[in-house]
Each structure stands twice: as C-alpha cells, then as structure tokens.
Residue, then its C-alpha position, 0 to 999 in steps of 0.5 A: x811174766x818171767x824175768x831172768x837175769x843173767x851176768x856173765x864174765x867173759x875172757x878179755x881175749x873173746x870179747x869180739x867172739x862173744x859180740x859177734x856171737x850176740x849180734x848173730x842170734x839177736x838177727x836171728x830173732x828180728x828174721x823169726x820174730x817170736x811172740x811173748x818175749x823181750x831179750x836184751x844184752x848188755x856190756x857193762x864199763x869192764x869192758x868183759x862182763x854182760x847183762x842179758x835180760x830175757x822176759x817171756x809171757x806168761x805161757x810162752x815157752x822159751x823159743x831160744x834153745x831152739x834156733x840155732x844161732x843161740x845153740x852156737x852161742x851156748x856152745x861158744x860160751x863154755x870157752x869164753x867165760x872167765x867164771x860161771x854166769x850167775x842168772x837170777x829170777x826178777x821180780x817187777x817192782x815198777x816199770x815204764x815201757x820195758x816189760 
C-alpha cells in the first residue's frame, strides 16, 4: 500500500472556492467509485491549511488525475495557495480500521 500526505496552505479569501472544489471531486468519487484507493481531506484549526491523505493498493494506479473534477481542482489550486503544498510518503506503524 502507498500513503501520501499532502499539506497544503490555502489563501483566507479561497477558502469556499477550495471546499467547494473538494466536495465536488469527492461526489465524483462516490459516482465512479474506483478500487484500491482511500482518499480523505481535511481542514485544520487555522481555518486555511488542509490535510489530504490518499492510500492506494498496491498495484493500483492513481485514478485521480483522470477524472475531471480533480483536473479542475489542480487547476484552482495554483490560485488558491498561500504557499506550496508539502506531500509526504507515510509509512504505517500501526492502524485500526483506516488502511
């Protein structure tokens, strides 16, 4: 299984453009349901900066690049930062019912 993290800050003022933006891709998701993967986003107390957590099987190839309303996404996203968005590969120590 690969785990990536990414943390990205996001400009006060595109805070609902961004959530907006994160509910529309994870409705794409639910409509296409694609195997082998776990995505979740999250916002932090700040209120702009956001945790996305996105695990896929092994030898499952990332499904979202290719669905449009993450194209979007991405595309919004050179806007809406505040500063680069720092991804990190995890590593599972221990978990309960999450991967």
């Amino acid at each position: 299984m690969s785990i990536v993290m990414f943390r990205s800050k996001i400009k006060a003022e595109h805070v609902p453009a961004l959530e907006a933006a994160v509910k529309k891709g994870f409705a794409a998701l639910e409509k296409r349901q694609p195997a082998g993967i776990r995505y979740a986003s999250f916002r932090l107390a700040d209120g702009v900066t956001y945790v996305a957590m996105l695990a896929l099987d092994e030898g499952v190839e990332n499904p979202l690049p290719a669905i449009p309303e993450f194209q979007e996404f991405q595309e919004g996203l050179k806007t809406w930062l505040a500063e680069q968005p720092a991804p990190d590969q995890l590593t599972v120590v221990g978990s309960y019912r999450l991967f």
